[in-house]
VEXPA-341199 format. One line per 8 residues: number of its first residue (from 1); for each residue x, z, y of C-alpha. Coordinates in Angstrom, 1 decimal, always signed. Last residue first. Example, Ala and Ser with C-alpha at 12.3 -4.5 7.8 and 13.67 -1.06 7.14 Angstrom:
REM residues 2
2> +13.7:+7.1:-1.1; +12.3:+7.8:-4.5
REM end
This chain:
REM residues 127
127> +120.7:+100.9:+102.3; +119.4:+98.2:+100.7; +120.5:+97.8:+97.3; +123.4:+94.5:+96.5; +122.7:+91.9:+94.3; +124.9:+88.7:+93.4; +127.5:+90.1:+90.1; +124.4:+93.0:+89.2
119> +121.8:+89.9:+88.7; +119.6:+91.3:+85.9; +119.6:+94.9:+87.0; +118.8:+94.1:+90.9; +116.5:+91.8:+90.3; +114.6:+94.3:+88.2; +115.0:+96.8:+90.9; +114.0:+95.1:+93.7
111> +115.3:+96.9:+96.5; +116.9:+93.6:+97.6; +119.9:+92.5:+99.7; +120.8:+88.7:+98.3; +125.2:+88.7:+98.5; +125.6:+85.1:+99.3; +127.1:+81.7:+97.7; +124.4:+79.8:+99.1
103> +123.4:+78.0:+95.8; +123.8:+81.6:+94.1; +121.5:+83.3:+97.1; +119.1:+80.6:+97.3; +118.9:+80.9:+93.4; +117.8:+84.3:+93.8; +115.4:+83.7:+96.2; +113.7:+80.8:+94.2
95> +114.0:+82.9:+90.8; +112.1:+85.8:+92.6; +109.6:+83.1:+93.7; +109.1:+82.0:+90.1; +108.2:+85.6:+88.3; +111.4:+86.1:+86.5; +112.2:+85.3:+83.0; +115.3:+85.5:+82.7
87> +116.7:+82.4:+81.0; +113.5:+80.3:+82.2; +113.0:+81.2:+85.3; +116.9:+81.7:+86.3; +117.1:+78.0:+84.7; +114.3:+76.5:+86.4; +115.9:+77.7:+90.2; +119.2:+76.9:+89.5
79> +118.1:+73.1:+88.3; +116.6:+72.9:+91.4; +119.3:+74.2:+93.7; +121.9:+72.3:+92.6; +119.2:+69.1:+92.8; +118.4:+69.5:+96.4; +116.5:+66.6:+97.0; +112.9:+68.1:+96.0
71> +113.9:+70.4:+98.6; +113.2:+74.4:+99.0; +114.2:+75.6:+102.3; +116.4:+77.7:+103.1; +115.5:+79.3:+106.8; +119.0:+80.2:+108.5; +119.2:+83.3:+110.9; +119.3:+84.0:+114.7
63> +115.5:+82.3:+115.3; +114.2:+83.8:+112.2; +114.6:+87.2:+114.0; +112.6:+86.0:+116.8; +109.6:+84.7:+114.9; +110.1:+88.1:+113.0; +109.6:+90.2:+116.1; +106.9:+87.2:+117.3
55> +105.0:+87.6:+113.9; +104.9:+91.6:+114.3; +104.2:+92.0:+117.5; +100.8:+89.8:+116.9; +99.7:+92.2:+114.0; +100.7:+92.1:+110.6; +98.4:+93.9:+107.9; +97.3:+91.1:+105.4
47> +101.2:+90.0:+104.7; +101.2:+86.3:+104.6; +103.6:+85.8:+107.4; +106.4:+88.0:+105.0; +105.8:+86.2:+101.9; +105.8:+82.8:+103.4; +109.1:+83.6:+104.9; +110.6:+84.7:+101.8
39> +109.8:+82.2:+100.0; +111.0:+79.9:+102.7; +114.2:+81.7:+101.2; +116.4:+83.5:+104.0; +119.9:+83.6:+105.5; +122.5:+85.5:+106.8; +125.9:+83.9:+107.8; +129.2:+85.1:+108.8
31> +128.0:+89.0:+108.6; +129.1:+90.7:+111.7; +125.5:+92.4:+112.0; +124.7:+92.7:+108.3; +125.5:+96.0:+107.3; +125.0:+98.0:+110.8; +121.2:+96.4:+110.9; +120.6:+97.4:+107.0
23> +122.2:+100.9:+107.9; +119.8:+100.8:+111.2; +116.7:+100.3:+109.3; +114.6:+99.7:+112.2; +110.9:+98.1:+110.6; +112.5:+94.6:+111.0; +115.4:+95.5:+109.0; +112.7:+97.2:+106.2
15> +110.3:+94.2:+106.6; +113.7:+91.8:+106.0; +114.8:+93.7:+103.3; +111.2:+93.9:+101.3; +111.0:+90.2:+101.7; +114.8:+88.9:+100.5; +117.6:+89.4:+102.7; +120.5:+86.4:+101.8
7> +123.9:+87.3:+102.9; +127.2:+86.3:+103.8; +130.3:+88.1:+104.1; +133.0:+87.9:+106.4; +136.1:+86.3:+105.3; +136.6:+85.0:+102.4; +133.9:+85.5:+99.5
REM end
């Protein structure tokens, strides 16, 4: 990547950024561009246990960051997303996020440790 990197958080980064991880904070704070999946949204606001502080301390984090959405349209993305299914066998939204981050060209911070075996080259361990 030139110049400053880019990243995309998936669920478990963006609850532990949200939750204070400063090393997280200190990573990504002069990135050029951080992004997440819808997937990732979805996950997050679906969580049984948030309360009101919650959703507004992630509705204003989404504000500062880029939402990728999923479209029909996007044919790059598409075909990236089948052929991480089907090649590695992930469950479907781990293929989504990880697409996200090929399509986007970005690093994708996980603690996932299966994503983060199988996709060594576009992974990088929370801090």
């Amino acid at each position: 990547m030139s110049g400053r990197d880019k990243y995309i958080l998936d669920t478990n980064a963006i609850i532990s950024l949200l939750d204070g991880n400063t090393k997280l904070n200190d990573l990504i704070k002069n990135a050029e561009w951080i992004g997440i999946s819808v997937i990732s949204e979805l996950e997050f606001l679906s969580y049984p246990q948030l309360d009101e502080a919650d959703v507004s301390l992630f509705n204003t984090f989404k504000g500062l960051i880029e939402v990728v959405d999923i479209a029909n349209s996007n044919i790059p993305l598409m075909r990236s997303i089948i052929e991480i299914r089907t090649k590695y066998k992930v469950k479907l939204p781990d293929a989504v996020i990880v697409a996200v981050a090929m399509n986007s060209d970005a690093i994708l911070l996980t603690d996932d440790k299966q994503l983060l075996g199988l996709f060594r080259n576009i992974t990088q361990a929370l801090p």
